[in-house]
N, C-alpha and C positions, 0 to 999 in steps of 0.2 A: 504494500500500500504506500502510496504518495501519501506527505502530508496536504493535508487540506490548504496551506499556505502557497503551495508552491502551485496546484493545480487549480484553485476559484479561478484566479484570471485565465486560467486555458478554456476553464469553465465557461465563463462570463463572455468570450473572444464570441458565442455561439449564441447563449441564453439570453444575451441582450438585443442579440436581434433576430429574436422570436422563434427560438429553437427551444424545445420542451427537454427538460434534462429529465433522463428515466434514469431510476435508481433500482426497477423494483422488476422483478417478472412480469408480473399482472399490468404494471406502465408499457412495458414492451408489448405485450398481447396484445392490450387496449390502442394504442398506437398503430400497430401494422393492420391490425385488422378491421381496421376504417374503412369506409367505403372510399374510394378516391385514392391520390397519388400520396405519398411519404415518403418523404427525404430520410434516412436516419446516418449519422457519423458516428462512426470510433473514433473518439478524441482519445488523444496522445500527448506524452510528453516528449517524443523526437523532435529532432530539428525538422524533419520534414512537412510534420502536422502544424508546427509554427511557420513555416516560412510556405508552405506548398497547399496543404490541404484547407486547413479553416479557412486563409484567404481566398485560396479557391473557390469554396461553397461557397462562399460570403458573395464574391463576383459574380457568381451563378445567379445568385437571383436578381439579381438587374436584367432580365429578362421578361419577354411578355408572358410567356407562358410560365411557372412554377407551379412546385409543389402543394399541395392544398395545406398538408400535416408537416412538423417538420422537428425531429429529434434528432436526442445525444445523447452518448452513452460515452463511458470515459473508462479505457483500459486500464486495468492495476489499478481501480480506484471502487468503478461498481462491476463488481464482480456479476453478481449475479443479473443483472441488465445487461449485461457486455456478451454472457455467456448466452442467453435467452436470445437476445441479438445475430449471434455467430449463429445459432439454430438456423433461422430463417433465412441465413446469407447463405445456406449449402446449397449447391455441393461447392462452394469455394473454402478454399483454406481458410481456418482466421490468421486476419493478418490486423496492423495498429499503424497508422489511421487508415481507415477504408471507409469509400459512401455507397452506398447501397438505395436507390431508389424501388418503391414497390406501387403496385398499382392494384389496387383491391386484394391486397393482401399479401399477392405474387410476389416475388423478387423478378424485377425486369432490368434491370441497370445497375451494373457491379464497379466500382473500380475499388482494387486491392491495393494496396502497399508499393507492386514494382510500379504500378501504374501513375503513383504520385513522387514517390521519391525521385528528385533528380531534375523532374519536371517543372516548366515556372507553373504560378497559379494562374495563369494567365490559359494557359492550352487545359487545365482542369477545369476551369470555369467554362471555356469553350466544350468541352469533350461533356460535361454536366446540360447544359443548355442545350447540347442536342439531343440528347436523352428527354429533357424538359420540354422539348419541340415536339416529341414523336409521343409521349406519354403523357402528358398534361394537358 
């Protein structure tokens, strides 16, 4: 476990703009299986989830079309939301940070861990929005 010091603002990077932080199984159920699209992230403490991934999302939604629902779940921190989460991303690996878009339930739109690290958040935000085009 992270202290809670170090990860609120990786927290907050997400929940301030309007992302539902799940802490709980029964948050993740009730989230995915909404009618309509949901965004959910594995927030991280890597260098890549700060510099690549949350920016990313974040840029993503400056788009016309988004997600209707939109959660967080936070590695090494909520265990059992993270884990509940990984469920519904199979059959992909768990990987940290990864976004996962779903659309009535489904998982339709994966990116994992190689698909962020490395990359600016600028082509994540792009590679999100066309997902957000074709789903939303």
């Amino acid at each position: 476990m992270y202290p809670p010091e170090l990860v609120n603002p990786m927290k907050e990077q997400l929940t301030v703009n309007g992302f539902d932080e799940l802490i709980s199984e029964s948050e993740v159920d009730n989230l995915i299986k909404k009618k309509g699209t949901t965004l959910i992230v594995v927030n991280s403490v890597c260098g890549c989830a700060a510099a690549n991934a949350r920016p990313g999302v974040l840029a993503s939604l400056a788009n016309s079309k988004t997600p209707v629902y939109l959660g967080t779940v936070f590695a090494g921190v909520d265990r059992e939301a993270t884990d509940k989460a990984r469920y519904y991303m199979a059959p992909f690996p768990p990987s940290s940070p990864c976004v996962a878009l779903f659309k009535d339930g489904e998982l339709v739109h994966m990116l994992e861990r190689h698909h962020i690290e490395g990359r600016p958040a600028e082509l994540i935000a792009e590679n999100l929005q066309d997902a957000f085009n074709e789903y939303c």
